[in-house]
C-alpha positions as CSV (number, residue, x, y, z in Angstrom):
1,X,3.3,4.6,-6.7
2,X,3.1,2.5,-3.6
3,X,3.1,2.8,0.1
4,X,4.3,-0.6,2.0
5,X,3.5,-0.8,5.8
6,X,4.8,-3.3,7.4
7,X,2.7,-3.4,10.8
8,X,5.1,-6.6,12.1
9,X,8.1,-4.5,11.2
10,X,6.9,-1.2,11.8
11,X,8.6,0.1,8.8
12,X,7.0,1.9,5.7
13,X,8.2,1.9,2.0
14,X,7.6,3.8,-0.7
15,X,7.6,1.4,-4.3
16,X,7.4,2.0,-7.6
17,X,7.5,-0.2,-10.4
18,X,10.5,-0.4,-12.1
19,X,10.2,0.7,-15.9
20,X,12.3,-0.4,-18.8
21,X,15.7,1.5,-19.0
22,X,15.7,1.9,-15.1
23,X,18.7,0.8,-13.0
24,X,17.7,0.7,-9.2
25,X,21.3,-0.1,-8.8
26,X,22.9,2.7,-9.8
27,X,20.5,4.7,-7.7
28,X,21.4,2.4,-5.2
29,X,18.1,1.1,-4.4
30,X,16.3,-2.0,-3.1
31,X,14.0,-4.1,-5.4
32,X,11.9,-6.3,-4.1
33,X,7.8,-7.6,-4.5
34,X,4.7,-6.7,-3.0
35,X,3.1,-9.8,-1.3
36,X,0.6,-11.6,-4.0
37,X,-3.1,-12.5,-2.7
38,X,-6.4,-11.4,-1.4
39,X,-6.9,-8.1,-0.4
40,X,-10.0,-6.3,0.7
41,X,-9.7,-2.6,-0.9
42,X,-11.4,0.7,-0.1
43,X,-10.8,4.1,-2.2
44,X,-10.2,8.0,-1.1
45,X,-10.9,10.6,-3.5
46,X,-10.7,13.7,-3.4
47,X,-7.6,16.3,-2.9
48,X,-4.8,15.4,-1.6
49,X,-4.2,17.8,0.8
50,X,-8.0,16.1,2.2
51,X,-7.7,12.0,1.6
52,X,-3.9,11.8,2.5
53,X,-5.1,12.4,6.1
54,X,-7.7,10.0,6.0
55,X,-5.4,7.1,4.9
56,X,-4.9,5.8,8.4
57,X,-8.3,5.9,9.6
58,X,-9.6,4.4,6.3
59,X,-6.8,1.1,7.0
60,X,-8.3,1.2,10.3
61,X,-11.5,1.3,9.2
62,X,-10.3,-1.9,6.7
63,X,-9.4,-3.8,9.4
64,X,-11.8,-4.2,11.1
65,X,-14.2,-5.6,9.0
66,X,-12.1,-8.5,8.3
67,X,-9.7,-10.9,10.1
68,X,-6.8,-9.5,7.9
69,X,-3.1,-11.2,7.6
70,X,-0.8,-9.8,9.8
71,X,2.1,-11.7,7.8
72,X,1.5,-9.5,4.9
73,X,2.1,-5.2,4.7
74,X,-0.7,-3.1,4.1
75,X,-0.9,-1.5,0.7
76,X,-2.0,2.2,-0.5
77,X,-1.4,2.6,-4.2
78,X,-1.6,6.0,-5.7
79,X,-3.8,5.5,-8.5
80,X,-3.8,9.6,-9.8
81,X,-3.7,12.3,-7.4
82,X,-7.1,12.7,-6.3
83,X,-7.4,8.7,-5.8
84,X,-5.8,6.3,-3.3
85,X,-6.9,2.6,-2.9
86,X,-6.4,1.4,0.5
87,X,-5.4,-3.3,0.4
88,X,-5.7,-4.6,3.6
89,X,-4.4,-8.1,2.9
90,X,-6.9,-11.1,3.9
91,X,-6.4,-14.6,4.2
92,X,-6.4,-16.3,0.7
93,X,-9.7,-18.5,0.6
């Protein structure tokens, strides 16, 4: 799973990628990409009652070691329940 936010936007998205047999239009739901490029990642482990409230502070955290690209959404993908990688999306070099 993926979180999308969209700091420009201010909207947030869950995503998931689609499988084979899944029809996202039945369900009526949107399909779409997340933005290709660089991304400078950080990871929380732990429980997830714990890391889930460190997301936001970790992005922040992110962000300000880098100049980051404001065109592009911020990125947490769920990688197993104890495990969240944080993308904060960089200028492509």
């Amino acid at each position: 799973m993926y979180g999308r936010a969209d700091l420009g936007l201010n909207t947030y998205t869950v995503c998931t990628p689609i499988r084979q047999g899944d029809n996202p239009e039945a369900l009526r739901l949107q399909t779409g990409t997340l933005s290709g490029g660089a991304y400078l990642r950080g990871r929380l482990v732990g429980e997830p009652s714990v890391i889930y409230a460190l997301i936001g502070p970790g992005m922040d955290e992110l962000r300000t070691m880098v100049q980051f690209d404001t065109a592009r959404p911020l990125v947490e993908f769920y990688r197993r329940h104890d495990q969240v990688e944080l993308w904060v999306p960089i200028p492509s070099l």
